[in-house]
Each structure stands twice: as C-alpha cells, then as structure tokens.
C-alpha positions in Angstrom: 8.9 21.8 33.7 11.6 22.0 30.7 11.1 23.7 27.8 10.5 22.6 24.7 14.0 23.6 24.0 15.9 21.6 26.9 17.0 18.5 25.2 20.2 16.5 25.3 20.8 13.5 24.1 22.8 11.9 26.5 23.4 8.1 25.2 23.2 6.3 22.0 23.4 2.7 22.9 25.0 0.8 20.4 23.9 -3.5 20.7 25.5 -6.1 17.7 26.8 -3.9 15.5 29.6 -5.2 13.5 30.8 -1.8 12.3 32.2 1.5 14.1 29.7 1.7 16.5 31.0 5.0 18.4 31.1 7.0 14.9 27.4 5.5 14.4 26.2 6.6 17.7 27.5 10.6 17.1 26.5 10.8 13.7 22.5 9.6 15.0 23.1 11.9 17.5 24.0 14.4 15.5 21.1 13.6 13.0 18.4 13.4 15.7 19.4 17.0 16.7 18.8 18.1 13.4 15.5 16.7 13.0 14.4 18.6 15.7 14.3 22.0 14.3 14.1 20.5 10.5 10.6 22.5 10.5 11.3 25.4 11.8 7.3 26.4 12.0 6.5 22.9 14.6 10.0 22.2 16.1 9.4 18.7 18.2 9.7 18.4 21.5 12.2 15.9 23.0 12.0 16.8 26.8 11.9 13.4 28.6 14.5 11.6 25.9 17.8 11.5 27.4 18.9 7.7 25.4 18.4 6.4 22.2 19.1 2.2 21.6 19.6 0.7 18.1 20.2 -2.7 18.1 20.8 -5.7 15.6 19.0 -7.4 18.9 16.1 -5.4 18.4 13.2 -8.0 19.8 15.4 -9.5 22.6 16.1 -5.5 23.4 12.5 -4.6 23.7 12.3 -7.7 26.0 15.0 -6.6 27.8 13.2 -3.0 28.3 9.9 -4.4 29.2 10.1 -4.8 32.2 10.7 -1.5 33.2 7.9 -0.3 31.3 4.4 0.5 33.0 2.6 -2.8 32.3 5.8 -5.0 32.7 4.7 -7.1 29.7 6.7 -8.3 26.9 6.1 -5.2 24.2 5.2 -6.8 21.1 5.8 -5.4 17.6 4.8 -6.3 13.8 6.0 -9.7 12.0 3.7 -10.8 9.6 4.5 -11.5 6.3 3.4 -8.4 4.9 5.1 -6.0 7.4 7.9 -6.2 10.0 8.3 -3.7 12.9 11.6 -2.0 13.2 11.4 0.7 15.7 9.5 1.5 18.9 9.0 4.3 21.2 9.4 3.4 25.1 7.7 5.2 28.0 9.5 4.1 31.0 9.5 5.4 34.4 12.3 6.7 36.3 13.9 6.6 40.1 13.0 10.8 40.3 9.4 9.7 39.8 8.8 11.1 36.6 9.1 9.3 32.9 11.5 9.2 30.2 11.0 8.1 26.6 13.1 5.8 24.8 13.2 5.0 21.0 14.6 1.8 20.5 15.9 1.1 17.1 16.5 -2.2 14.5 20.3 -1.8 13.2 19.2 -3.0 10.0 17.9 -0.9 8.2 19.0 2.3 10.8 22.7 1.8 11.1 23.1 3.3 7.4 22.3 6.2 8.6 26.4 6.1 10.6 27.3 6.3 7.3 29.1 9.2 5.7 25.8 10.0 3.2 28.4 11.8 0.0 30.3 8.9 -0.2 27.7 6.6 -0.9 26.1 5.8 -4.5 22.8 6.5 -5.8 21.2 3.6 -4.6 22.1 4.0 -0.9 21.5 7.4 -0.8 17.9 6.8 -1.7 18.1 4.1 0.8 19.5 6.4 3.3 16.5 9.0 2.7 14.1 6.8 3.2 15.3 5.7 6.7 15.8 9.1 7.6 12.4 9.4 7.1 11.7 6.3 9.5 13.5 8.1 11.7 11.9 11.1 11.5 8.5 9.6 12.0 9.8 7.9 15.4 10.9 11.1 16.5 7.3 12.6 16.1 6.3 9.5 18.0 8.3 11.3 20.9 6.8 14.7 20.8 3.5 13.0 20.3 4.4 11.3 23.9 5.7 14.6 25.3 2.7 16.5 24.6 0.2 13.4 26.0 2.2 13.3 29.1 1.7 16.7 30.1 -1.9 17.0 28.6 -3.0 13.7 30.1 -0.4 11.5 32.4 -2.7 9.5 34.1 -4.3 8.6 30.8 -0.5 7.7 29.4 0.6 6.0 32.6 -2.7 3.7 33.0 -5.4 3.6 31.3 -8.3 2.1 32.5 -9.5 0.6 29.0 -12.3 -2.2 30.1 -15.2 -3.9 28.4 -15.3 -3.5 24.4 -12.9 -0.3 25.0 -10.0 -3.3 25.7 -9.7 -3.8 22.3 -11.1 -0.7 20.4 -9.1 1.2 22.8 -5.9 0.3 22.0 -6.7 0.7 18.1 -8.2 3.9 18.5 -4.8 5.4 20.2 -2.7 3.9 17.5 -4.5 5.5 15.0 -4.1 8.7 16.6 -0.8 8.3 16.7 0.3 7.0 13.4 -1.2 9.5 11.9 -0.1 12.1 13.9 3.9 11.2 13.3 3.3 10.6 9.3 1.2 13.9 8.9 4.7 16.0 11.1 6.7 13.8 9.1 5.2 13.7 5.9 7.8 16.1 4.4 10.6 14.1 4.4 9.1 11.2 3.4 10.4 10.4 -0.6 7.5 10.1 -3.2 7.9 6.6 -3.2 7.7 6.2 0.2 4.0 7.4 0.1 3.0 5.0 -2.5 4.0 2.2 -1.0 2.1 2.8 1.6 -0.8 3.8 -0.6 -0.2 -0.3 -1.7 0.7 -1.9 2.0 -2.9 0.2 2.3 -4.7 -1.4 -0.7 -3.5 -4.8 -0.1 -4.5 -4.7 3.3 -7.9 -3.9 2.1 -8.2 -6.8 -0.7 -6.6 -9.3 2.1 -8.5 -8.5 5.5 -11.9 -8.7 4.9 -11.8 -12.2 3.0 -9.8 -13.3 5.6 -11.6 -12.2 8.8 -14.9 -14.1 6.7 -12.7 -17.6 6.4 -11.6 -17.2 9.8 -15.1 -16.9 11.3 -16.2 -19.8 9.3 -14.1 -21.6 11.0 -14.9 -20.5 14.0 -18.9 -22.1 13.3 -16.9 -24.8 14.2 -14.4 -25.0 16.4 -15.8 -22.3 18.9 -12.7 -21.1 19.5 -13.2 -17.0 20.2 -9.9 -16.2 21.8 -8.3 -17.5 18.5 -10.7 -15.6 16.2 -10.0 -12.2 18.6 -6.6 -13.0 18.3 -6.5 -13.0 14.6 -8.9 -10.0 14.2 -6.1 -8.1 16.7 -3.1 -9.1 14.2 -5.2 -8.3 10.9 -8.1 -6.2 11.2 -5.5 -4.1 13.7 -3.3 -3.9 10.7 -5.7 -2.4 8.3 -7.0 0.4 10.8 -3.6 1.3 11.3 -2.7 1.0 7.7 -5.5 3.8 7.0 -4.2 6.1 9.8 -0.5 5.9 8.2 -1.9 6.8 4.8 -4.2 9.4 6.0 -1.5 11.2 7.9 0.3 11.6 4.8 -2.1 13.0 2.4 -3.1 15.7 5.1 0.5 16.2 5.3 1.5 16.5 1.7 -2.1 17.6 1.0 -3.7 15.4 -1.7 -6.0 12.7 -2.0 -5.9 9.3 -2.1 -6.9 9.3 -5.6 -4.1 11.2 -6.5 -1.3 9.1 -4.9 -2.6 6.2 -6.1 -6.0 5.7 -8.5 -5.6 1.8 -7.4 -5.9 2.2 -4.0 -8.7 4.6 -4.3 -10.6 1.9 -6.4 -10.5 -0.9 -3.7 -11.2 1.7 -0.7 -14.2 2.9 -3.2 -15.3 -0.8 -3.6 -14.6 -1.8 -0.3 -17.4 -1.9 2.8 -14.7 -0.1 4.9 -14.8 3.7 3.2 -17.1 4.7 5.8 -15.0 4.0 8.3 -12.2 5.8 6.3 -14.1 9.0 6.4 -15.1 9.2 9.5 -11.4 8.5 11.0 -10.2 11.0 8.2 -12.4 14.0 10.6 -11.9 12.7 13.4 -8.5 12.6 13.5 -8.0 16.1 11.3 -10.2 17.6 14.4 -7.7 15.8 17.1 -5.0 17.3 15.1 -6.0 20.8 15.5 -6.8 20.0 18.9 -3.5 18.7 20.1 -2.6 19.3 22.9 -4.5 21.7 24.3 -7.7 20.1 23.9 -6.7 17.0 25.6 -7.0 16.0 29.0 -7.4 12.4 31.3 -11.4 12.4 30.7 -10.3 10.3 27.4 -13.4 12.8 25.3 -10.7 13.4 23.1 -11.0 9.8 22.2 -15.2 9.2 21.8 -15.7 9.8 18.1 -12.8 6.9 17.4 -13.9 4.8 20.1 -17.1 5.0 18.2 -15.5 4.5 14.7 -13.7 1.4 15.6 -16.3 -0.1 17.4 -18.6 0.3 14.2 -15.2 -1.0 12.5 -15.3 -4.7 14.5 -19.2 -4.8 13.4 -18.0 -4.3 9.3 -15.5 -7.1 9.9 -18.1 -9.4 11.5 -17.7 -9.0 14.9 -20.4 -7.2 17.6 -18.9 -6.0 20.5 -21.5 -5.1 23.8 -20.8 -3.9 26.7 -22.7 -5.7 29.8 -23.7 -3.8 32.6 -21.0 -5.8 35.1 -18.7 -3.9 33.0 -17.6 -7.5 31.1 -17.9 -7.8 27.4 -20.0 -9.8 25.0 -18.8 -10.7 21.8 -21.2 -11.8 19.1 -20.2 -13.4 15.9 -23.4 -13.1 13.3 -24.3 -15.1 10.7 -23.8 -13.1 7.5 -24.0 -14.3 3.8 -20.1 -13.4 3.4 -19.0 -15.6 6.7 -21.6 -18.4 6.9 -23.0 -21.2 4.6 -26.4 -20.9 3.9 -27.2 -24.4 5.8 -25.1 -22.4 8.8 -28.2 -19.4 8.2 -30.9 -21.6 7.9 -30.1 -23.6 11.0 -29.3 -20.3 13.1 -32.8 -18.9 12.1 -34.7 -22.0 13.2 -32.9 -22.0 16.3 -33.5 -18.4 17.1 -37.5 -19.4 16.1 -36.9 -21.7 18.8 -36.2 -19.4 21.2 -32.8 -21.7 21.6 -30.6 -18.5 20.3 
C-alpha cells in the first residue's frame, strides 16, 4: 500500500474554459499540493487521486463519468432553488483492479482560483478565499474516501443498503461525510462563510417541515407515494445535510450554534427537529474520534445514525418499517399538522372499522 505521503497529481483536465487553461491547471495543481500539508497536525491523504477535472460542462461531465463508476447510474447533484452543486468527488474503478478518486469541478466559481491572487482587488480576493475553501472541503472529501476504502472497501464498493436502510442509508453516509470535510476544513473557511451556512441551515428549517406537511396533504389525495418519497429525498435530504454541514463547523472552529448565529439557534430551538440535531451532533463527534480505525465492513459504525434518521422520517411525517421479506412499508399518518380534521375523523372511523 502507498503512504499517506505518495501522491502525485498527474492531470488537471481542463473542459470549456475560455481562458488560459494550461496556467489554470498548474496553478490548481500547485494549490491542491498545498492544501495537503496546510495543517501540518492531520495532513490529508490523497493516495488513490492521480486526476482532477474542472469543467464549465460540469453536469454533462459527471454524466460522462458515470458510467465508469460502481453503480453506472447518472450521479446526480444539488439544483434547487436554494442551493446548486458545484463539485463532486468520484470513486471509480480502475484496469489494475483497484480504485482511484476523482474530484470533478464546476469552472464557475473554481477557475478563479487560475488566477494570479495579488493582482486581484478586494472583492475577488475574498471571492478567491472562499473557493479555496470549497476546495479545501472537496479535498477532505478525498481523504475521507481514502481512509473508508482501506477501513471498509466492500462497504465503499457496494453496499448492500435494503429495506428502510435504502433511503436512511444513503442520508446517514452523507451526513458523515459533510461533516467530516467541513469540521478538517473548518479553518479555512472565512467568517462569513460559516454564517451563511448557519442561514442555508435556518431556512432549511422554517421551509422543510411546512413543506413536507402540504406535500402529504396532497398525497390524501392523489396516492401518489413515489412522488411524496421523491420530494422528502430532495428536501428533508437537504435539511439533514444542512445540519451535518453546520455541525462540522462549530466542532471545527469550536463554538455553538448560538454563537454564530442567535437566529438560527431560535428556529432549531423552536423547531420539532432539535432532537434530532443532538443526537447527530454525538454521534457523529464519536465517529469522528473513531475514524478510521474504528471502522470496518459490519457498517456498526453506522447504527446510532441509522437510528437517528430513521426517527428523522417519523418527525417529518413519514414511518418507515421494515417487513420480514426484507421489503419496506411506508406509512403516512394522519397528524393535526398534515391532515384536515374531516381527513382524522374519517381515518379513525375506518380504523374502528377494522377497514384500516
């Protein structure tokens, strides 16, 4: 095996970029060998990255790259109004039998970072910060991978989520690993950076809940679960993952959510979700002082935020059981927040009825 200290970049590809794409390519290069040993007390591991892509193509390049990923799908990323995905970190197999991993990057905003940094103004170099920051995190996506792999590779290389664990597993890995990379990176991430996501966090609170309800409404209606499980997966997804973002960064610069932002604290504090907040807050602090070495393909490292997320679904309105064919049963119940009372009413009498 390599040590941790074996890396070389060996190609930055460079996809629709209008400027000087070779001088972009060696200064990333250049940058990403400097963020390895930024903190000299956890230098990150890049053992299995040999290529970097940033692309102004950057969804038709992850299409391109699926299908020499594990699952051969189509890797998705964010677009919703509220957030847009700009980078993603590949685990692809290769003709030695082994795996490499591949960040794939959006040009915009990444291909400032090509730019000499004292020769910009004020406002770009803030600009130019920040995305070094985004980069950074990705980076810690790749030693997150590096330590998984050798820790747990047939876990990495396929899982075998099934039942309720098909969509709580997914979340619960994400969560890990958001909050992993922002807690490594947390300090080079500007002040501002931090409250913003304190906000993307709040919002996601105040919108998620009320929209989950209207969405089961609806669905008193028009029966259609895949669409509600759908939705849930775009939204409720995105607040889980919001909390793991912002929790990585306040064990990281070591304050409290109260102190970044007394806002956001309010609407956690007034929310139903704090619970869950808690209990992912230490869970994943104990992960985190377990990594890697108390990891390994039995997936235990997982069970408390299998657990969490699970209970997570049933705050948001949605049971998930497990049935002993190893299928999944999804119940939607009638609550005061996601039901009109005439709904209630008629559900009880049917249940009295022995027809529920």
């Amino acid at each position: 095996m390599e040590s941790d200290d074996d890396f070389c970049l060996e190609t930055v590809s460079v996809a629709g970029f209008d400027g000087d794409a070779t001088e972009l390519a060696q200064r990333l290069n250049a940058i990403v060998q400097e963020l390895r040993i930024i903190d000299p007390d956890r230098p990150l591991d890049f053992r299995r990255m040999r290529r970097l892509f940033i692309s102004s193509r950057y969804g038709e390049t992850l299409d391109e790259l699926s299908a020499d990923t594990i699952s051969g799908r189509s890797i998705g990323y964010t677009d919703e109004e509220y957030a847009r995905g700009v980078a993603k970190v590949l685990i692809l197999p290769v003709k030695d039998g082994g795996f490499e991993i591949v960040p794939v990057l959006a040009a915009e905003p990444f291909a400032i970072l090509g730019s000499d940094f004292a020769s910009l103004g004020a406002d770009d170099k803030t600009w130019y910060g920040a995305v070094l920051h985004m980069l950074h995190h990705e980076l810690c996506h790749v030693h997150d991978d590096n330590k998984k792999l050798d820790a747990m590779p047939a876990t990495m290389l396929g899982k075998g989520w099934a039942g309720a664990e098909m969509f709580i597993g997914p979340l619960a890995e994400v969560s890990w690993c958001e909050y992993f990379a922002n807690r490594v990176s947390s300090f080079t991430a500007p002040a501002d950076q931090v409250t913003d996501t304190a906000q993307m966090f709040q919002d996601a609170l105040q919108r998620t809940k009320p929209l989950i309800n209207d969405h089961v409404l609806a669905y008193r209606t028009n029966a259609d679960l895949k669409g509600l499980m759908a939705l849930f997966q775009r939204h409720g997804d995105f607040l889980v993952k919001s909390a793991a973002y912002m929790l990585g960064y306040l064990d990281g610069i070591e304050m409290s959510l109260e102190e970044v932002s007394a806002d956001a604290h309010l609407a956690l504090t007034e929310s139903g979700f704090l619970p869950i907040w808690e209990r992912m807050q230490e869970t994943l602090r104990t992960m985190f002082a377990q990594h890697p070495k108390g990891w390994d393909d039995s997936l235990a490292i997982y069970a408390d935020l299998l657990a969490i997320m699970l209970d997570f679904y049933d705050e948001m309105g949605l049971v998930l059981q497990a049935q002993p064919d190893g299928g999944l049963y999804v119940d939607v119940p009638f609550r005061p927040e996601n039901s009109t009372p005439d709904m209630i009413l008629q559900n009880a009498a049917l249940r009295m009825l022995g027809i529920r």
